[in-house]
C-alpha positions, 0 to 999 in steps of 0.5 A: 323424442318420446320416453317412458319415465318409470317410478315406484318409490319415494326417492325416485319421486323426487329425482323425477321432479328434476329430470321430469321438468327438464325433460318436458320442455321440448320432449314427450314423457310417459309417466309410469308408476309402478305401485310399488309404494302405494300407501298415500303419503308415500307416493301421492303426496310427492306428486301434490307438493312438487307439482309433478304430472300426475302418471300416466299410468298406474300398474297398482303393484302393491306388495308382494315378494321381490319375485312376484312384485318385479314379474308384474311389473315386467308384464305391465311394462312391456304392454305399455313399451308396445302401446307407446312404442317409446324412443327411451326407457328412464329408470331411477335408483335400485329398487324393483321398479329399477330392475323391472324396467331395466329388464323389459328396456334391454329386450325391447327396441328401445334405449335403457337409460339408468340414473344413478348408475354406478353406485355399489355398497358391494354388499350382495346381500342387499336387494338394491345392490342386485337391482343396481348392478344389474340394471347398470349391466342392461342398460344403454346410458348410465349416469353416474352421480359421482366421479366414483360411481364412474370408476365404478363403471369402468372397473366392470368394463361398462363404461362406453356411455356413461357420463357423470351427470351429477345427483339428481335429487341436489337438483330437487333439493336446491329447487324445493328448500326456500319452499319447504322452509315457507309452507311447511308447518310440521315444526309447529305441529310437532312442537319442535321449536324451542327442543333440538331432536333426533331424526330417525328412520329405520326401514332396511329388513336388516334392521327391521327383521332382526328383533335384537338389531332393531331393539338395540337401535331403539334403546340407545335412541330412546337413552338420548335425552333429546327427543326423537322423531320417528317417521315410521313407514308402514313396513317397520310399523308392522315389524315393532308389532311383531317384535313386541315393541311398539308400545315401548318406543311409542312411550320413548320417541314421537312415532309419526306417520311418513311425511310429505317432501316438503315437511320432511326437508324441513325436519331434515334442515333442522335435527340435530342429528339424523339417524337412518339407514336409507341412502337417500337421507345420507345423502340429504343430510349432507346437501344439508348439513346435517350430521348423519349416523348411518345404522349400517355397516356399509354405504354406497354414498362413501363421499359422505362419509369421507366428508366427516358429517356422515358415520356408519354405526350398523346396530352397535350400541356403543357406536350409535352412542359414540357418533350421538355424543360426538357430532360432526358437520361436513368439514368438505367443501367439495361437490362429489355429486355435482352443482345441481345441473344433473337434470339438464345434463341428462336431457342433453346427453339423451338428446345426443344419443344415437344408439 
């Protein structure tokens, strides 16, 4: 079996670490990187750490509108599909690269396959649910990581060959934890032994684009008196710059560029406290146990929510303060999304599908 595996983004890295190494035990992959995080830290260093094959094509997209950036990639994909003339198209998550794949799968002879299928925020207004939702719509599998995410499936009537595979990136953090702890130095580096800290990114154009939203949220960090560690991807860095405050946060938290996998499962396993809006670091939090305060308003990660580690804050002063005071750890013992056999699952299911 022959299949073109597209990447774009950094959790999408990560969940192919997992589907990559089960995939190419018996079956021929073409790694396809979009470019769509193209700053070095954010793509490259996840190939170097997790010993992921290096792609076999680049599409060097870069920046741009959600327009523009998901119509190149739809012309590089297509030319790639006809060059290699694939028997699956593999695509991850909800970001551009997700819905351009999803595209260019459906109107091609070949079979779309959409990990992580089946989620929703129900919040359209977000870009990744658009992505999502309609790529779920386009393609030939889903696999779904939950037993909700399935539900989700069926309601909208697509549920014929969806299977709950279970989450990819529990693969990937059971196989990486031991090493992250072993060969990671970034607690060291940031002297981070003796103090606890906050852990915080903030990156959704929400939070970032909305001035008071993101002065609100960075206030109430810096009233805490641990510290706090921002890992500040490039996009939030120019938005502080253009909001006027990025000399002020520099002074109250340690601003830090974006980290390698690795070093960021370490800084993860060992805050006090998460404070994000990505769905993926929810998601992280609460493989690890760690208590996540979640600066939006919905998620559509609900189990982590249910399981008490997880509480969602949006940019509320009180709210973030509140869920800062009043930490919890997870008070589940269940496994909502799997026991971190997802890869195999789906390398079992692609190999039994006949269109």
């Amino acid at each position: 079996m022959k299949i073109i595996s597209v990447v774009g983004a950094r959790p999408q890295f990560i969940k192919a670490y997992a589907v990559s190494n089960e995939l190419r035990k018996e079956h021929d992959e073409i790694l396809v990187h979009t470019g769509q995080h193209y700053d070095e830290e954010m793509s490259d260093v996840f190939f170097e750490e997790l010993d992921i094959p290096r792609p076999d094509h680049n599409l060097g997209v870069g920046s741009g509108s959600h327009a523009t950036q998901t119509a190149e990639m739809m012309i590089g994909l297509e030319e790639l599909v006809h060059r290699h003339e694939p028997d699956v198209m593999l695509c991850y998550g909800d970001t551009n690269s997700t819905l351009a794949t999803g595209v260019v799968g459906s109107k091609e002879d070949v079979t779309l396959a959409h990990v992580e299928a089946g989620l929703r925020s129900f919040n359209r207004e977000m870009p990744e649910e658009v992505n999502r939702v309609l790529t779920d719509h386009a393609a030939d599998i889903l696999f779904a990581p939950s037993e909700r995410a399935m539900n989700h499936l069926e309601s909208e009537g697509i549920d014929e060959y969806a299977y709950n595979a279970g989450d990819v990136m529990y693969d990937a953090l059971l196989s990486v934890r031991e090493k992250a702890v072993a060969q990671s130095d970034v607690l060291e580096e940031l002297n981070l032994w003796d103090d606890p800290y906050i852990l915080a990114t903030v990156h959704r154009p929400r939070n970032t684009d909305n001035s008071e939203r993101l002065e609100t949220i960075l206030e109430t960090l810096a009233a805490d008196e641990r510290r706090v560690i921002l890992p500040a991807h490039p996009r939030t860095v120019n938005r502080l710059e253009q909001h006027g405050l990025l000399d002020a946060i520099e002074e109250e938290a340690t601003l830090i560029d974006p980290v390698g996998y690795l070093d960021f499962i370490k800084l993860q396993a060992n805050a006090d406290v998460i404070v994000t809006d990505s769905g993926g670091i929810q998601k992280e939090a609460f493989f690890l146990d760690v208590p996540c305060v979640t600066l939006r308003e919905e998620t559509e990660w609900p189990e982590t929510v249910e399981s008490g580690g997880n509480v969602l804050v949006g940019a509320n002063q009180e709210a973030i303060q509140d869920a800062l005071t009043n930490l919890s750890h997870s008070t589940s013992d269940a496994e909502p999304y799997g026991d971190g056999n997802a890869a195999r699952e789906i390398r079992g299911v692609l190999e039994g599908y006949d269109k």
